[in-house]
C-alpha positions as CSV (number, residue, x, y, z in Angstrom):
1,X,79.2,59.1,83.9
2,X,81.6,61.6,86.1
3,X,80.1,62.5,89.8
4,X,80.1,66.2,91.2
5,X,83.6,65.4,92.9
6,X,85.4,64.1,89.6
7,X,84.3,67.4,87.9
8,X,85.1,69.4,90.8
9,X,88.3,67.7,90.9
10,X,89.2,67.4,87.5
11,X,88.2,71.3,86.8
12,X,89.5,73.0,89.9
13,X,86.1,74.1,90.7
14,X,84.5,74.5,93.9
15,X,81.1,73.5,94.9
16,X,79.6,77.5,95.4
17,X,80.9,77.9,91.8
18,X,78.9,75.0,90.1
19,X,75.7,76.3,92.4
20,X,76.1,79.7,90.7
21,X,76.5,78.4,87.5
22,X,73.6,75.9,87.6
23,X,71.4,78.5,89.3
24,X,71.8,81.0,86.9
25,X,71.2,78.6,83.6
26,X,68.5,76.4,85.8
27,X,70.0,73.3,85.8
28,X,71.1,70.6,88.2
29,X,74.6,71.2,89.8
30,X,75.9,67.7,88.6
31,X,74.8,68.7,85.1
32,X,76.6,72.0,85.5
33,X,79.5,70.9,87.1
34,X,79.9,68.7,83.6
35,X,79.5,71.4,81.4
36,X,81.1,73.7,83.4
37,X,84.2,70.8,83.2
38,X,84.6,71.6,79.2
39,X,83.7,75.1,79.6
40,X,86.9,76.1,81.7
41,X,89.3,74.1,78.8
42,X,88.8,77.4,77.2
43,X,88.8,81.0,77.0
44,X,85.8,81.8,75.7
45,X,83.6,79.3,78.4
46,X,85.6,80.5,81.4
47,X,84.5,84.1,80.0
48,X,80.6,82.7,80.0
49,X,81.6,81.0,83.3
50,X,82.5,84.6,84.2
51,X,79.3,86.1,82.7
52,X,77.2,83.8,84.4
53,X,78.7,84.5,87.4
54,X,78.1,88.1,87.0
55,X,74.6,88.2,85.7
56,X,73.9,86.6,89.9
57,X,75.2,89.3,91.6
58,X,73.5,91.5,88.9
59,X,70.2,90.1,89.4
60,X,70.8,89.6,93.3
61,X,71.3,93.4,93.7
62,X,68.5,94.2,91.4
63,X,66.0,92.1,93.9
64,X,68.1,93.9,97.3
65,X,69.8,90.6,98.2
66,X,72.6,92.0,98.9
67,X,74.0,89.3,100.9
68,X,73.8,87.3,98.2
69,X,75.0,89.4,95.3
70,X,78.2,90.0,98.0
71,X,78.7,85.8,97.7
72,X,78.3,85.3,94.4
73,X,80.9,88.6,93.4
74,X,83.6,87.0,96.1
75,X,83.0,83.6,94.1
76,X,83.2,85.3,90.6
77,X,86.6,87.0,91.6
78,X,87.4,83.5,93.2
79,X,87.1,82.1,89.9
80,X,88.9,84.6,87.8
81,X,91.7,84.3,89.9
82,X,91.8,80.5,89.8
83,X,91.1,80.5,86.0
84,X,93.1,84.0,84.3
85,X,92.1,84.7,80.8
86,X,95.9,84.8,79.3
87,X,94.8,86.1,76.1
């Protein structure tokens, strides 16, 4: 079984990213650093990566936590950067 660092290592992710992610589908960040491992192989998962992401700061500015939405939009532009849809 791969640990949080070989994931995060393997998948150029960063801790804040796998939070996000295993905030918004309510799972432990292990667990989403795993599928979040596959997910980024291809275009379509690092577009639900990128949804996920963007539900957050949805919902964050929704509840006025505005702080956090802020976060969790620097992380999602973070990530598109690091992980550009070529197609």
């Amino acid at each position: 079984m791969l640990s949080i660092r070989d994931c995060l290592d393997y998948c150029d992710l960063t801790e804040d990213e796998v939070s996000l992610i295993a905030e918004h589908t309510g799972i432990p960040d292990v667990t989403a650093a795993q599928m979040a491992c596959g997910l980024v192989q291809t275009r379509e998962g690092v577009l639900l990566l990128t949804n996920y992401m963007l539900d957050l700061v949805e919902q964050a500015t929704e509840r006025g936590e505005f702080e956090k939405a802020e976060h969790a939009k620097l992380l999602c532009a973070r990530f598109m950067a690091d992980h550009p849809l070529t197609h």
